[in-house]
N, C-alpha and C positions, 0 to 999 in steps of 0.2 A: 594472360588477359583473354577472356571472350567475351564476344560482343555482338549482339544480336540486334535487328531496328527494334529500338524503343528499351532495351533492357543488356542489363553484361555484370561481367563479376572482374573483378582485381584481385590479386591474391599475395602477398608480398613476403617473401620468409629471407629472417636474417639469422637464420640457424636457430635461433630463440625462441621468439615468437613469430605468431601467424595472422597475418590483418587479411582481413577479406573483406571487401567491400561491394554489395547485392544491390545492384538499383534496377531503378523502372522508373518510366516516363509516364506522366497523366493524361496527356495529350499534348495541344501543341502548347505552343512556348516552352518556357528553360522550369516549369513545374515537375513534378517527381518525390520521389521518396529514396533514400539509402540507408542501409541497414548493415553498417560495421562491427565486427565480430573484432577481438584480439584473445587469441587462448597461446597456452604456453605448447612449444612445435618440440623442443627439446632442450634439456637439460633441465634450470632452476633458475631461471630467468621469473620475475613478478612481473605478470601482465597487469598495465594501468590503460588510464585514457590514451591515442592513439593523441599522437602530437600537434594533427593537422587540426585537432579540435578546439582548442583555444579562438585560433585567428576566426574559423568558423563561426562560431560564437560571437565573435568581436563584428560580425555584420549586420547584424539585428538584433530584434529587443527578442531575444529567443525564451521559451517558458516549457514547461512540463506540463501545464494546462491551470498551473496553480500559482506557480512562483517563477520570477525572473530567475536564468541559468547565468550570468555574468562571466565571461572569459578570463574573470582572474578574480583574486580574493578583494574583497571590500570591507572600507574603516568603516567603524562606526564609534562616533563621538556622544559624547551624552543625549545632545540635540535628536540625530538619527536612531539612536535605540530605539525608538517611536516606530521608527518605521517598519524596522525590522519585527515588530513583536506579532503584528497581524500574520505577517509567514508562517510563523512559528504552528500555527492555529489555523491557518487556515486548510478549510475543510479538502478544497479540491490537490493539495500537495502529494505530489506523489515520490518526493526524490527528500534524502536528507539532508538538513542543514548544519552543518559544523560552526562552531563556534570554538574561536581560539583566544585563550584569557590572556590579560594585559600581564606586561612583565615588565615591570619598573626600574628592578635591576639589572635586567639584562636588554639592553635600549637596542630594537630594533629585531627581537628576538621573534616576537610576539608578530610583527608583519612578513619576515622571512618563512616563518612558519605556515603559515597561511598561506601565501603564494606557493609553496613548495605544496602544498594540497591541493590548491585550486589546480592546479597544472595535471598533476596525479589523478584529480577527480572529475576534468572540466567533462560536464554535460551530463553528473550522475548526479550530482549536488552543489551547492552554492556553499558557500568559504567565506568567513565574517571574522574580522578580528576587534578585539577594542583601543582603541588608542590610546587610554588612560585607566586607571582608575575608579575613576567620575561615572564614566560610562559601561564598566563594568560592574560598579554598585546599585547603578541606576536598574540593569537588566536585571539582575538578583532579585532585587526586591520587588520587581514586577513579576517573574516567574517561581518564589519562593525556593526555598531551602531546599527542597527535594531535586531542585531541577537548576539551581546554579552553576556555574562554573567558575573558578578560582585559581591562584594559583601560580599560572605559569599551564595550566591544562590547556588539554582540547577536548570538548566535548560533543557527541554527535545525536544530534536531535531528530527522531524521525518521524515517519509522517501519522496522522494520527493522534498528535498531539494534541490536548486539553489541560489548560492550566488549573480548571477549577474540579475535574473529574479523571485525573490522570493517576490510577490506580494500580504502575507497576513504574515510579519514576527510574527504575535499574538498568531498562531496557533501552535507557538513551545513555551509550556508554560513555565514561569517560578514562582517559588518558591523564595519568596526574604530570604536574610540571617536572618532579623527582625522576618520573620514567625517562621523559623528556630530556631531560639534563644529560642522563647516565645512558641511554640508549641510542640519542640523536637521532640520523635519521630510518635508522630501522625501525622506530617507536611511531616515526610519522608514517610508515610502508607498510605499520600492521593497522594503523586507523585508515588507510584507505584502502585498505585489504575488505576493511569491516564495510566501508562504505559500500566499495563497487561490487558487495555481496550482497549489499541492502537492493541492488535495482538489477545487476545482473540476468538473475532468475526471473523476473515479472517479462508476464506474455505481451507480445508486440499488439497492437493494435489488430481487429478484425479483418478490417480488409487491409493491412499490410501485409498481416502475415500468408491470405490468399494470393496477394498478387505475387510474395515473396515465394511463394512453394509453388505459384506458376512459372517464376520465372527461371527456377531448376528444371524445369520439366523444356522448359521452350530450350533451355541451354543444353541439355542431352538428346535435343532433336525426338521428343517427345510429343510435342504440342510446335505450331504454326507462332510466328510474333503476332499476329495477328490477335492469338485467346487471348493476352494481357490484356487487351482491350478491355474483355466482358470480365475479370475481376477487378479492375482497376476503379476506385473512388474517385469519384469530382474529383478537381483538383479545389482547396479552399480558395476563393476569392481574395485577391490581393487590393489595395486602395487602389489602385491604378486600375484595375477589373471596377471596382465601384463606382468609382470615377466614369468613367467610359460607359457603363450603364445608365448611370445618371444621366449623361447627354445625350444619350439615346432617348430615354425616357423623355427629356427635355425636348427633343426633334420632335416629339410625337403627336406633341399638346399642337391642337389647331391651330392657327390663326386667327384671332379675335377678327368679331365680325367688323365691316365697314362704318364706321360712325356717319348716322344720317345728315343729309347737311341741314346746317342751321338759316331758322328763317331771315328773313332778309333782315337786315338793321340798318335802321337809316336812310330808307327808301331804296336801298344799294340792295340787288336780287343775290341771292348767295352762289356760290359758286355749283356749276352740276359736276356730279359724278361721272369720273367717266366712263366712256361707254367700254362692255367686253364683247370680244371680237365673237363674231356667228359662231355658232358650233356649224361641225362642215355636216353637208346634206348626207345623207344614207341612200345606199344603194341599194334594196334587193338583193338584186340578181349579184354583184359580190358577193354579199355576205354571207348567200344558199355556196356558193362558188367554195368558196372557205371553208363553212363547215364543211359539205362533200368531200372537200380533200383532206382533210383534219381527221374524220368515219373511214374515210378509205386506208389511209396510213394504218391507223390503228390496229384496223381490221384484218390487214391484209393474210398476218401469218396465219390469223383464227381461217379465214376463209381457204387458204390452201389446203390447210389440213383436214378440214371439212370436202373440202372434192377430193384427194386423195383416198380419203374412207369411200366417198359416193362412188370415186372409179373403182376402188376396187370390191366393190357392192358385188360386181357385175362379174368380176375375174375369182370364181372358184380359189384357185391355186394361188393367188395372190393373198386373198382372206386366211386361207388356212398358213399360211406362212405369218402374216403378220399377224396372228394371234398364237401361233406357237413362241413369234418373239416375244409378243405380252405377258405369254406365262410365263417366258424362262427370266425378262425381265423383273417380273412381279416378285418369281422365286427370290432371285438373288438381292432383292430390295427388300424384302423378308429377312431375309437370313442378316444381310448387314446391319437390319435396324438391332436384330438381337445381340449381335454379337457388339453394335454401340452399349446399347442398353446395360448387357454384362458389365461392360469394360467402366462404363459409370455408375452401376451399384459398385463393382470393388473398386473403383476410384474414392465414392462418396465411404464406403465401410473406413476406406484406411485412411480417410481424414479425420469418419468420427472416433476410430481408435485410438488417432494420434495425438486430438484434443483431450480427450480421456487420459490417455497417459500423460500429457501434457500437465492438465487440475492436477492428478493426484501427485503427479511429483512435486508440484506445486504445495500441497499438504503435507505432503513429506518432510520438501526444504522448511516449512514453517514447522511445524513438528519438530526436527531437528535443531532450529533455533531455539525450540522452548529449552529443551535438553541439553542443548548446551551451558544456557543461561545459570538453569538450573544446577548440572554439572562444577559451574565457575565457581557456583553460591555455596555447594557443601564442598568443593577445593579451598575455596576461604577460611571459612568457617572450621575446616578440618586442620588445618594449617595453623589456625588461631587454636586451638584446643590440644592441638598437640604441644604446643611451645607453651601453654600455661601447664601440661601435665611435663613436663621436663623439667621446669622452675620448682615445680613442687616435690617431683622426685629428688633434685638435688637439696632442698629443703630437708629434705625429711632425713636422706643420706648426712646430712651435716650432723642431726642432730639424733642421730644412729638409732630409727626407728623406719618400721616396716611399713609400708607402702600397702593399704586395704586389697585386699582382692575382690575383684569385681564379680566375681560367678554369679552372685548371688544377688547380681539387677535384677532389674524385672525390665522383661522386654518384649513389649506387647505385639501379635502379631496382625490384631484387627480395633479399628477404632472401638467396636462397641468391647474388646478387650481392655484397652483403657479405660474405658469411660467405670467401669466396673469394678477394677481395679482404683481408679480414684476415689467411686466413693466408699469404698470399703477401706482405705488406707489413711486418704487427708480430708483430716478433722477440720479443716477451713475451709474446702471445698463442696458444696452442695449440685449435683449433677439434675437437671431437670431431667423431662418424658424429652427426647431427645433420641433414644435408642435405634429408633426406625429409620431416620432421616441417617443415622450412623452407618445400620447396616446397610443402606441402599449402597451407600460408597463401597463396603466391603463385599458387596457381594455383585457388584457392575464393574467393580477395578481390582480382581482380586491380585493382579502384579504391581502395582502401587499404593494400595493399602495399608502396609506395613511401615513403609517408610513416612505414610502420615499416620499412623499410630504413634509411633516416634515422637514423632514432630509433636503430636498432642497430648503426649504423654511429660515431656516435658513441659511442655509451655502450662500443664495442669500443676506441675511441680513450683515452676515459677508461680504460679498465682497462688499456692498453701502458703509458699514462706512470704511471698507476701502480704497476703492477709493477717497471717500471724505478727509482721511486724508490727503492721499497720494498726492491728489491734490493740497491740498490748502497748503502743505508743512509742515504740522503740526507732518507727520508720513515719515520715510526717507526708512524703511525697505520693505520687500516684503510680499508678502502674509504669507505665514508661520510664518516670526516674529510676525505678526501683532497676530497671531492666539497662539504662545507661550508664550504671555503675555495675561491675560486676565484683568488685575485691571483698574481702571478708568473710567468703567460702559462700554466699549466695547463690541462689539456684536462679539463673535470667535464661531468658532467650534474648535474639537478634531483635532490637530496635526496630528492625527493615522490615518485621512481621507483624508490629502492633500498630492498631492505628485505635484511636479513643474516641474517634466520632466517625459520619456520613457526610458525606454534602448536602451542601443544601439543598437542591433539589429532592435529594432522597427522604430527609428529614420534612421536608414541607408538602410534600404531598401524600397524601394520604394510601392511594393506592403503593406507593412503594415501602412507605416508614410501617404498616400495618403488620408484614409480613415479619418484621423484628421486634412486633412487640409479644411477649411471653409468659407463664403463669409465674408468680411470686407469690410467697405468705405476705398475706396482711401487714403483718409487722416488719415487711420491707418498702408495701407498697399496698395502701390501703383497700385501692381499686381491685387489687389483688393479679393487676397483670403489669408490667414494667418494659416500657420502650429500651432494647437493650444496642445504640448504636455502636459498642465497641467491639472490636475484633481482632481476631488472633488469624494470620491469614496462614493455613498448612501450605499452600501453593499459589508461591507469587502471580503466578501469569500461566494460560494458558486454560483449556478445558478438559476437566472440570476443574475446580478453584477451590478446595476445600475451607470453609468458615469453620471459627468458634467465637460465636458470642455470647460476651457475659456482662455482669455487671456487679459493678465492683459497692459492695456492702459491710465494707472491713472497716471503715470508720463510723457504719452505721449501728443500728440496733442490734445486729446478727452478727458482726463481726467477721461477717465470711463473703467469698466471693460465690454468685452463684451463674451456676452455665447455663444460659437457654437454649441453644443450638450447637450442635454439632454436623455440617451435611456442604451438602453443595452452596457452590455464592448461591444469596437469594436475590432477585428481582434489582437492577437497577437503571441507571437511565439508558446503558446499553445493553442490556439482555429485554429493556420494553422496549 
């Protein structure tokens, strides 16, 4: 423990982990800041919330700046889902919100859960369970499909949430009840693993983090306790501070003037005012008395040093000394200001280094997140496709026939290779002017490129067989059914990729819906251009976002699908 006036640090290691706790004082009263670290010191101990932090919590309405932090997990009954839904949304949230689904059969599962998170996560996120049923059908159908929870799950919603423009619903993960069941509480040690990743990494406040990188510097005898001062923020006003200015304020207002008296009534003379006592006489010659000595005080050190110069006007050898002390004075008052100066250019350089490296690792860890996600989604996906070609292999081995060899794919290395390849191969597919918006991708991302050629190369495969079904009347549904069925050797992509409209916003305003509309023949669209709101997403989340959209003309005159775009997202209510 060290401890310095006004700031100190705590440091506490149990062979596992390591809590350290940085404070500093605002001024007077019991005001301040502290800023608790816990990292793992040795072994394989899981660093969670520090324990002291629940009761903490449990002494005020404590918030993020958005949402109430509650010191332990909270029900909510059909009634309160109400309440909770504006959290979920709103703007200023900075911390995630979990949500733990009702478990019917397992009575009492569903609130043990939740308190064993809240404990885990208290003061990263807030912890919601449902009591019933009721109240978790209630939230579903207010947050839709994409973003429900069910179950016997947990799911973690994070900040940034929009129910009506919420364009990567994956990236709020969930936990299913089956994991749950079979993993216990290590299932619930990797969802709050996921949480206290979500807030971990974001930068502390402005002037915390100055007063906090002052306060290393005053504890290695660097800096005076005194500098904490000049980085240190107001402290925020408490009610008791308002309070107390209020009756300040209130002392200040005058006193209403004397009400004049009223004339006589009733022949009776009114009462007089009474009288204020003299003001006392003035004296001259005091008050000259006073100021003189008030001029003289003040004066007095100016006036010394002013005849000390005048005497020594007179003394040669006295002048020449006291001006050789001037200059060597002057020198050395020179010299210290530079070498301050220095010392605060490379003070101020490896702050603004350190904020720099700070942002970009900041972009980093988000970067990495997309990559991971990403990562998870073709581990799925790969996992799924391997166990349907294993069913099929032993298929085929049953009924003693050879298994296709694939050499002879096509596997395209850049989108406009696709696009090229489509129309040259499927007779349902119609590729518009597209090409350039194509290559921009392949020639600005030429190490991800490929893997959305892929991606587009299939998803162009899917949409020939199903034109062709759709055509010939053999298929009655639309894209998406066509895609949530895969059995009968169909060619689909993931559901998670296709969406068949915009929101509404995008759709209704002119300056964003323009930009999707695209050339068509006549005899698809007489105008001869066609609002194309559907799309094929190559990359869920992150920047850049690859689109294909098209429009689907397979039960129409044409019988085919046709592609208007191929390129980056275009225009919407968060990129205006």
């Amino acid at each position: 423990m060290r401890v310095r006036p006004g700031c100190g640090r705590l440091q506490f290691d149990d062979g596992a982990l390591r809590t350290r706790v940085t404070y500093g004082e605002t001024g007077a009263g019991p005001g301040g800041w502290a800023v608790v670290t816990v990292e793992r010191h040795n072994g394989a101990a899981e660093a969670f919330a520090p324990a002291f932090l629940p009761d903490y919590l449990r002494t005020s309405r404590i918030t993020d700046g958005g949402v109430h932090l509650p010191h332990t997990a909270t029900e909510l009954d059909e009634d309160t889902v109400g309440y909770f839904l504006p959290d979920l949304t709103e703007r200023r949230r900075s911390v995630p919100l979990v949500a733990v689904a009702a478990t019917p059969q397992e009575p009492g599962a569903a609130r043990a859960r939740a308190e064993g998170l809240a404990r885990a996560v208290a003061g990263a996120a807030a912890v919601v369970w449902f009591a019933d049923l009721a109240a978790q059908d209630r939230f579903n159908a207010e947050v839709g499909d994409d973003l429900a929870v069910y179950g016997g799950g947990v799911r973690t919603y994070l900040p940034g949430l929009s129910l009506e423009h919420e364009s990567y619903p994956s990236r709020h993960r969930v936990m299913g009840g089956a994991t749950l069941r079979r993993r216990g509480a290590r299932a619930l040690d990797i969802v709050a693993g996921h949480v206290l990743g979500q807030t971990a990494p974001r930068r502390l406040p402005d002037d915390v983090r100055a007063a906090h990188r002052m306060v290393g510097r005053i504890l290695a005898g660097l800096e005076p306790p005194e500098a904490l001062a000049g980085v240190t923020a107001a402290p925020v006003p408490t009610e008791q501070d308002r309070e107390r200015l209020r009756r300040a304020l209130l002392a200040m207002v005058p006193a209403p003037r004397p009400t004049p008296a009223r004339p006589a009534e009733n022949g009776r003379p009114a009462a007089e005012p009474p009288e204020r006592p003299p003001a006392p006489a003035l004296d001259p010659d005091a008050l000259a008395d006073a100021v003189a000595s008030t001029v003289a005080d003040r004066l007095r050190d100016e006036i010394m040093a002013a005849l000390e110069l005048a005497a020594a006007r007179d003394r040669p050898a006295a002048r020449d000394e006291l001006l050789r002390q001037m200059r060597t004075m002057n020198t050395h008052i020179g010299s210290l200001s530079k070498a301050l100066d220095e010392a605060h250019s490379i003070n101020r350089q490896a702050e603004t280094e350190s904020d720099r490296l700070e942002d970009q690792l900041e972009r980093l860890r988000e970067a990495n997140g997309v990559l991971e996600l990403e990562l998870e989604e073709a581990a799925r996906e790969a996992r799924h496709l391997t166990e349907r070609v294993r069913r099929l292999e032993a298929r085929l081995a049953e009924t003693r026939q050879d298994f296709p060899n694939p050499a002879g794919l096509f596997e395209p290395t850049h989108l406009v290779d696709a696009l090229y390849h489509a129309r040259e191969t499927l007779p349902f597919i119609e590729i518009g002017d597209t090409f350039d918006t194509a290559s921009a991708l392949d020639l600005g991302y030429p190490g991800q490129c490929a893997r959305w050629a892929a991606k587009a190369w299939d998803a162009f495969q899917a949409l020939n067989d199903f034109a062709a079904a759709r055509s010939s009347g053999a298929f009655h549904g639309g894209f998406y059914d066509w895609c949530r069925d895969d059995t009968g050797g169909r060619r689909v992509i993931p559901t998670t990729v296709v969406s068949l409209r915009e929101s509404t916003t995008v759709t209704t305003r002119d300056k964003l819906a323009r930009p999707r509309v695209f050339p068509v023949p006549t005899s698809v669209n007489p105008k001869g251009r066609q609002y194309m709101p559907a799309h094929i997403k190559l990359r869920r989340v992150g920047s850049p976002a690859p689109r294909i959209h098209f429009h689907d003309d397979s039960a129409g005159t044409t019988g085919k699908v046709w592609i208007g775009y191929v390129g980056d997202h275009l225009p919407n209510t968060r990129t205006n």
